[in-house]
C-alpha positions in Angstrom: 0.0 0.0 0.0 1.5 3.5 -1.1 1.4 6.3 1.3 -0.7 8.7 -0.7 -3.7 5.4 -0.4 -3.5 5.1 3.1 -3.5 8.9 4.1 -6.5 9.1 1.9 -8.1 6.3 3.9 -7.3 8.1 7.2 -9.4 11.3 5.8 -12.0 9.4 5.0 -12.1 7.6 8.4 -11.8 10.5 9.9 -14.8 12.6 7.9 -17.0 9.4 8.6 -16.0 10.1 12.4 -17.2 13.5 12.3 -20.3 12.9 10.4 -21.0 10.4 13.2 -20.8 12.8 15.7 -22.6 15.6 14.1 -25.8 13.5 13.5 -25.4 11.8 16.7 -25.4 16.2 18.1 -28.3 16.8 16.1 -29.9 13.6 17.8 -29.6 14.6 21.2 -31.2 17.8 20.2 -34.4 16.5 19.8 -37.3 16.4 22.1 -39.4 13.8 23.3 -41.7 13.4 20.5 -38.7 13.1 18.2 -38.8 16.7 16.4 -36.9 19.3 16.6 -37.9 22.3 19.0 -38.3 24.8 15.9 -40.9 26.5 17.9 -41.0 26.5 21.4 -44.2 27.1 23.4 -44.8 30.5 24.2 -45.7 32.0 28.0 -48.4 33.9 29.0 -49.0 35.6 32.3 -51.1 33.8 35.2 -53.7 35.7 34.5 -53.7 34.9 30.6 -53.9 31.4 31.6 -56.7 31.5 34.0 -58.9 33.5 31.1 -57.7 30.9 28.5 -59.2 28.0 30.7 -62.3 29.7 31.8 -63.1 30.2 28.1 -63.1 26.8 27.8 -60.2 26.4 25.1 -58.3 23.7 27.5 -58.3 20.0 26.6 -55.5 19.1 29.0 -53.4 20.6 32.0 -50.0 19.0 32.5 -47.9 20.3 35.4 -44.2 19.9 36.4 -44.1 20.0 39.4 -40.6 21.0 40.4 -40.5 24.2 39.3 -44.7 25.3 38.9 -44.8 24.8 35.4 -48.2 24.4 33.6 -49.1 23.4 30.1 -52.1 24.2 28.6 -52.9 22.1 25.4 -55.6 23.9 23.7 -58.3 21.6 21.7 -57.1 23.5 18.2 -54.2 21.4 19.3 -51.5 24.4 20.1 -50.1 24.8 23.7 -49.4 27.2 26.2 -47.3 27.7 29.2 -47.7 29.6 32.5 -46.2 29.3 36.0 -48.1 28.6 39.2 -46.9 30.8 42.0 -48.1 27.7 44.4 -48.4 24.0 43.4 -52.2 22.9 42.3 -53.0 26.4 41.7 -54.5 25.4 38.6 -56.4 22.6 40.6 -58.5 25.5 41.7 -58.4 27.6 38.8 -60.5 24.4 37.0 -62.9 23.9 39.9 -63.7 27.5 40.1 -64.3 27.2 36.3 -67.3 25.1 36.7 -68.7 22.6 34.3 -67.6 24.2 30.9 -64.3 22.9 32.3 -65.2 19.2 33.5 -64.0 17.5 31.0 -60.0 19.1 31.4 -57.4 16.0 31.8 -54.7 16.5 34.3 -51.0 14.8 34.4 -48.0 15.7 36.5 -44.5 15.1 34.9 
């Protein structure tokens, strides 16, 4: 083997290598549903949220618990994000939302 075949065999090895790595960055980057977070979901104040739910927009609440995070996902599919400045806050936002909000389902992460 002549020494110009085997450093060109080293570059390729060695672009392979880096490919590898890039798609394996680009892999990491996704979220849990496998895309790409191209468009993260917005915030709104407490307040927004609260008239968002009494409107009765809300198809599901899902709260993180560790740091008072709430999603709202809307039933035109699109979600929202507020903080709680308590946990279950929006426990009692639902309840005092009455019947047009009954059929809200809740999940903790």
């Amino acid at each position: 083997m002549n020494l110009i075949s085997k450093n060109v065999r080293i570059i390729i090895v060695a672009v392979i290598m880096i490919a590898v790595v890039y798609i394996g960055g680009i892999y990491l980057q996704k979220n849990h549903e496998g895309l790409l977070d191209k468009d993260p979901i917005p915030y709104v104040s407490w307040d927004e949220a609260v008239q968002i739910v009494n409107s009765g927009q809300v198809k599901e609440v899902v709260q993180t618990a560790h740091n008072y995070d709430v999603t709202l996902i809307l039933k035109n599919g699109t979600s929202i994000k507020t903080k709680e400045s308590r946990l279950d806050e929006i426990v009692g936002a639902k309840v005092k939302c009455g019947s047009l909000c009954n059929d809200i389902l809740f999940s903790v992460k």
